[in-house]
C-alpha positions in Angstrom: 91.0 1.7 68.5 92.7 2.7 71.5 95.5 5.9 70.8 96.9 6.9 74.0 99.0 9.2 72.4 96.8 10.1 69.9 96.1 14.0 71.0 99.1 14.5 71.5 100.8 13.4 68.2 98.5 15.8 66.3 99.6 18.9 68.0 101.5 20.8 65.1 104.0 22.5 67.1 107.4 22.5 65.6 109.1 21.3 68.6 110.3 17.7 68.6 111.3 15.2 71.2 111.0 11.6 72.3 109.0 9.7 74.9 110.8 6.1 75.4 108.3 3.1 76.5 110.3 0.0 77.7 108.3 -3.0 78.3 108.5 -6.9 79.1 105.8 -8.9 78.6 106.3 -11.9 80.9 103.7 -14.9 80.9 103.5 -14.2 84.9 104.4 -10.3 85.4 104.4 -7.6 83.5 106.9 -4.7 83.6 106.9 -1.3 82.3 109.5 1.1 82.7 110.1 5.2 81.1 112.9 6.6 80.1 114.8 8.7 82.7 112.0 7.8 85.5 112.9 4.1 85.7 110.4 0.9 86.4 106.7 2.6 86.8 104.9 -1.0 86.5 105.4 -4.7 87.8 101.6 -6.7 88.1 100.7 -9.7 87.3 99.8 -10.4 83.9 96.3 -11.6 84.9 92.5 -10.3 83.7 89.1 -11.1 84.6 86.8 -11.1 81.7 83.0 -11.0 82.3 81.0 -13.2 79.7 77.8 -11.4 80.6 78.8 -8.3 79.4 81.3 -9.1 77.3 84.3 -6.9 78.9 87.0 -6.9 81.4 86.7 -5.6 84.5 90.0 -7.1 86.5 93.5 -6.3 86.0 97.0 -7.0 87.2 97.1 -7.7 90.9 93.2 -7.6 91.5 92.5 -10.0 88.9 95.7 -12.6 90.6 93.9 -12.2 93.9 90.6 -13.6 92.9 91.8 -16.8 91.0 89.6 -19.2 91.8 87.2 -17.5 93.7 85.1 -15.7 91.5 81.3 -17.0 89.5 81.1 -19.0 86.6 80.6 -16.0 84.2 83.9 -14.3 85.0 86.9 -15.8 83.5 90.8 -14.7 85.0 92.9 -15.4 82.2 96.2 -15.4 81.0 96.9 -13.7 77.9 101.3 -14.5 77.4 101.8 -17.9 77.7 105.1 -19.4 77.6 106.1 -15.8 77.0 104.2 -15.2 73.7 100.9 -13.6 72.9 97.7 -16.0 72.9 95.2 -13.8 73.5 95.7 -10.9 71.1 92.2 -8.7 72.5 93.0 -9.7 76.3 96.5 -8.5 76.1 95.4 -4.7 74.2 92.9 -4.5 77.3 95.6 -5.6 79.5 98.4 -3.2 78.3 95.7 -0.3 78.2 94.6 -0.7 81.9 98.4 -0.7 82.7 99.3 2.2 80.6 96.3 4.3 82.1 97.8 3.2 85.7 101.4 4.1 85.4 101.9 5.9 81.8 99.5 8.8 81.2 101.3 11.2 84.4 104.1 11.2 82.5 102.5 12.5 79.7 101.3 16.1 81.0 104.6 17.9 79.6 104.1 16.4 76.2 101.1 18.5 75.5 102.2 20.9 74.1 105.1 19.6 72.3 105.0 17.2 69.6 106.8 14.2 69.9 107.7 10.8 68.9 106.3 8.5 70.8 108.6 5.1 71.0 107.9 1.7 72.4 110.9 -0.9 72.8 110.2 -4.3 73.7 111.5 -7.8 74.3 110.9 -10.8 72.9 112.0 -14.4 72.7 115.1 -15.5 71.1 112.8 -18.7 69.6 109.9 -16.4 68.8 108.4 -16.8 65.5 108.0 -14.5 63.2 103.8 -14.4 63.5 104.7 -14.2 67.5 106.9 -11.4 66.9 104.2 -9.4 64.6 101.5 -10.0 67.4 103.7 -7.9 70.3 104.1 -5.3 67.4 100.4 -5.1 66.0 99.7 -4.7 70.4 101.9 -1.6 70.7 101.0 -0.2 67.0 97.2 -0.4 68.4 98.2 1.5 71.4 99.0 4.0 69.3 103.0 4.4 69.6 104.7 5.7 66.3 107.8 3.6 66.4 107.9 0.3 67.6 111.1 -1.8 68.4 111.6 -5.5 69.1 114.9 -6.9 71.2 115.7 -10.1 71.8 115.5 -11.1 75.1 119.3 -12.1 76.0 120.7 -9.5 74.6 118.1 -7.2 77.3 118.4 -9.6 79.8 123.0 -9.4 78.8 122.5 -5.1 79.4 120.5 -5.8 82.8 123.4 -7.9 84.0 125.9 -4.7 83.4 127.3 -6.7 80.4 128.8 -4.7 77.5 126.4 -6.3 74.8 128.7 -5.5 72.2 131.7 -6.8 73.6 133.0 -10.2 71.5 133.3 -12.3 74.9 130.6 -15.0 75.3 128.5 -14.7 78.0 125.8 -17.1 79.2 122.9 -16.1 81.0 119.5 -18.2 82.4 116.4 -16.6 82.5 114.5 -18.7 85.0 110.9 -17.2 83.8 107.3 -17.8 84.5 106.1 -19.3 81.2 109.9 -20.0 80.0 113.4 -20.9 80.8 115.5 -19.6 78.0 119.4 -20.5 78.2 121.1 -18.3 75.4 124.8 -17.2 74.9 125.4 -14.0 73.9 128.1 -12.1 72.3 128.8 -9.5 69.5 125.5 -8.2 70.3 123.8 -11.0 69.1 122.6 -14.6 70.7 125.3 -17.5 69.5 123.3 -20.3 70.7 120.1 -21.2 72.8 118.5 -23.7 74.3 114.5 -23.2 75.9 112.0 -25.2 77.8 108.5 -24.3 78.7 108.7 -26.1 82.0 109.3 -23.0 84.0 107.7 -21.3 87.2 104.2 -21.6 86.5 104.5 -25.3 85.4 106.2 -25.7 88.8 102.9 -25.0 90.7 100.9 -27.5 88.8 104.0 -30.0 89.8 103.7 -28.6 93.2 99.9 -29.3 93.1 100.1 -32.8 91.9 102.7 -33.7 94.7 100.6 -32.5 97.7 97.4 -34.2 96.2 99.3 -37.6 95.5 101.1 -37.8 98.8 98.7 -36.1 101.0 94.9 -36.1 99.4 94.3 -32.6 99.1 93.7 -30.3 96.2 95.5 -27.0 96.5 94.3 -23.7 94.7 97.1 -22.0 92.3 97.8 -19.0 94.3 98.1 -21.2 97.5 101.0 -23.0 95.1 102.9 -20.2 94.4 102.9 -19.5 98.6 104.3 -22.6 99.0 107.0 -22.2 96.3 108.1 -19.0 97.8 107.7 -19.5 101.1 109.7 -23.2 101.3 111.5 -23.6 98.5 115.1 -23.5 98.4 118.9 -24.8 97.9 120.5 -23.7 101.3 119.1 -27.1 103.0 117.0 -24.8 105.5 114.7 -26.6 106.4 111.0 -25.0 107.3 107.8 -25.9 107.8 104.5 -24.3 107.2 100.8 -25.2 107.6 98.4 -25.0 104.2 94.9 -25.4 104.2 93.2 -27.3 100.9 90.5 -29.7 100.1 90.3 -33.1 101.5 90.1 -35.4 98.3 88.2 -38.3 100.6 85.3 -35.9 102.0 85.9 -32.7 100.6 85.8 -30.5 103.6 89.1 -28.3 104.4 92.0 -30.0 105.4 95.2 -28.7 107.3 98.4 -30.3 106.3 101.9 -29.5 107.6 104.4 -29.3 104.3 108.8 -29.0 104.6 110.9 -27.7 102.1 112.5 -31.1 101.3 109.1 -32.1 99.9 108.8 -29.0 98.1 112.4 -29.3 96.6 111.6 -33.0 96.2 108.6 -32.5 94.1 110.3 -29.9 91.7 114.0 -32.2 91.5 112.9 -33.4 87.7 112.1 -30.0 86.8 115.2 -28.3 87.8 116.8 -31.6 86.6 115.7 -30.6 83.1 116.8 -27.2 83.2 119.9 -28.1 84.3 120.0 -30.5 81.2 119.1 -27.9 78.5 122.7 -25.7 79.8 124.7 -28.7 79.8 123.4 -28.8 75.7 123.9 -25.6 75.4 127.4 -25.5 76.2 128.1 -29.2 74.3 126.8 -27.5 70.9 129.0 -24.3 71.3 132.4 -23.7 69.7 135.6 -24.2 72.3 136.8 -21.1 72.4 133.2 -19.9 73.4 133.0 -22.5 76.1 136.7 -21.0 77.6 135.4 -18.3 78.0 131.9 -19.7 79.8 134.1 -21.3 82.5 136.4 -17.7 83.2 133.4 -16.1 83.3 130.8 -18.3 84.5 126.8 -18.5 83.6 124.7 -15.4 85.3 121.3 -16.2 86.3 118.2 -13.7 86.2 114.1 -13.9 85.7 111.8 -14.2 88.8 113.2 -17.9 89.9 116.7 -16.8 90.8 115.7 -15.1 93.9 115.1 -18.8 95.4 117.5 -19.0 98.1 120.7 -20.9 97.3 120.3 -21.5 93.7 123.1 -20.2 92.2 125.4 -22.5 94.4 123.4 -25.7 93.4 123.5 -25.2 89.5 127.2 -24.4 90.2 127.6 -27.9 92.2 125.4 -29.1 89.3 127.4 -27.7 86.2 130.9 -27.3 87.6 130.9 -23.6 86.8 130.9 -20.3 88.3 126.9 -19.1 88.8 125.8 -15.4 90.1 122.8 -13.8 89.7 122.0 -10.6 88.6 120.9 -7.7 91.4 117.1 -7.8 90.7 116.7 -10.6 89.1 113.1 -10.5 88.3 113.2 -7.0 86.3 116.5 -7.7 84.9 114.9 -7.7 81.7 113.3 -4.1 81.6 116.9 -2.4 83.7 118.2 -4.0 80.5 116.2 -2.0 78.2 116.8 1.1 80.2 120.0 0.8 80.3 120.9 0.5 76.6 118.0 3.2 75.7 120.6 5.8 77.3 121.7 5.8 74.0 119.3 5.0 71.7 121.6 3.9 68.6 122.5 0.8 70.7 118.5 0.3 70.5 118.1 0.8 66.7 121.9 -1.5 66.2 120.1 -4.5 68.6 116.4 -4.1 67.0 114.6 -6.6 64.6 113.3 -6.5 61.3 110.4 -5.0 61.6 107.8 -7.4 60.7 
């Protein structure tokens, strides 16, 4: 078993402090953050697993880079998908690679002082309980003594500068990798949510299938995800850029010229169905909830709300208000951060532990 913090727990020094591990584990990013020093870690949550020798050898951003160009006996995986643990023994390795990047400098003045060592964490409003007991069994194995599960609204409500505790509804979008999760949140709780699974990554296969139905070309994932970011957007700016795929008639590289309105085109029933799943949301909640949605209005946040424009189309979409939050993509871990100042608000918001 892997204890990080195993040396330093067993010190028997009677001095006592804390050392506060926020983290949120996103089916495309991860995000690690300490307390008082801020975000320390954003990769991809991507690994390359070697079937010859049984190990992993790629992590985070190295392990992104190769999709699709590596042998047949290394394997990138995924190990979150749809923002839930599938790959229990990919995501310890995955955690410990990070942890040994971006944790262990900060542990130096713990050495001689013993301390508790605390890990807070996100998860899914839907998450099911065996889900739930997966992202504690990960952090127990990594050898933190206290282990604490939020969910992920009520972070995602304290990233947006939100008073969590405050009795006045708020709804907020997290336009994820693996998940889109539409939740109203007051009282420090979630009031109602709505998910779908559709989310970014799904939007590159979309994005995939488009280009190889209108044009005849197979595109790579990572080449996807270019395009997404690069043309996609709600301002009606229109641009142009040149990809380079496989010819599906001879199979030799092919150039093709792709616009934005293609891109936007191809992705229409996806954001359709987002847009959807809000509208429910707000039908199944109590009037004087919904008042207070439309004074208010619905904040976005998660790694798709930095596509240009979009808060003024689902506002021409929905009739309501829409902002985004300042960094949208590590809204979730600020969150944390930000209600770890003072960490009764963490122990008020936590699970049952499992």
């Amino acid at each position: 078993m892997f204890d990080l913090f195993g040396s330093f727990k067993k010190i028997p020094l009677p001095f006592f402090n804390s050392f506060d591990i926020y983290l949120d584990f996103g089916t495309t990013n991860t995000k690690i953050a300490v307390k008082d020093k801020g975000v320390v870690l954003n990769e991809p949550s991507f690994l390359g697993f070697n079937t010859k020798t049984r190990e992993y050898i790629f992590f985070g951003h190295e392990a992104k880079n190769i999709v699709g160009k590596t042998p047949e006996f290394i394997k990138i995986t995924q190990p979150i998908v749809n923002s839930v643990i599938s790959d229990f023994d990919a995501e310890v390795s995955l955690i410990k690679n990070f942890f040994e990047k971006a944790i262990n400098v900060y542990l130096k003045k713990y050495q001689l002082v013993k301390t508790n060592f605390r890990a807070i964490s996100t998860v899914p409003y839907s998450t099911t309980e065996i889900e739930k007991k997966a992202v504690e069994e990960v952090l127990f194995k990594m050898g933190f003594s206290d282990v604490f599960l939020i969910d992920k609204p009520i972070a995602n409500a304290a990233g947006a500068n939100i008073n969590v505790f405050s009795h006045h509804p708020n709804l907020i979008v997290d336009l994820g990798g693996g998940l889109v999760e539409a939740a109203i949140t007051s009282g420090g709780g979630v009031v109602n949510e709505k998910n779908i699974k559709s989310a970014g990554e799904n939007m590159n296969h979309l994005i995939a299938n488009y280009v190889y139905l209108k044009h005849g070309i197979i595109l790579g994932e990572n080449t996807c995800e270019l395009i997404k970011i690069n043309l996609l957007n709600f301002t009606n700016s229109e641009k142009i850029i040149t990809v380079r795929g496989k010819s599906l008639e001879t199979g030799l590289p092919k150039s093709i010229r792709l616009k934005s309105s293609e891109i936007k085109e191809s992705l229409t029933v996806n954001f359709s169905q987002i847009i959807d799943i809000i509208k429910e949301l707000i039908e199944i909640s109590p009037p004087e909830v919904v008042d207070d949605i439309y004074d208010q209005g619905i904040i976005l946040c998660g790694g798709l709300a930095n596509i240009p424009g979009i808060e003024k189309y689902f506002a021409s979409e929905l009739k309501i208000d829409v902002i985004k939050t300042k960094s949208p993509a590590e809204t979730t871990v600020v969150g944390l951060l930000s209600l770890g100042k003072n960490f009764e608000n963490i122990t008020r918001l936590s699970l049952p532990k499992m």
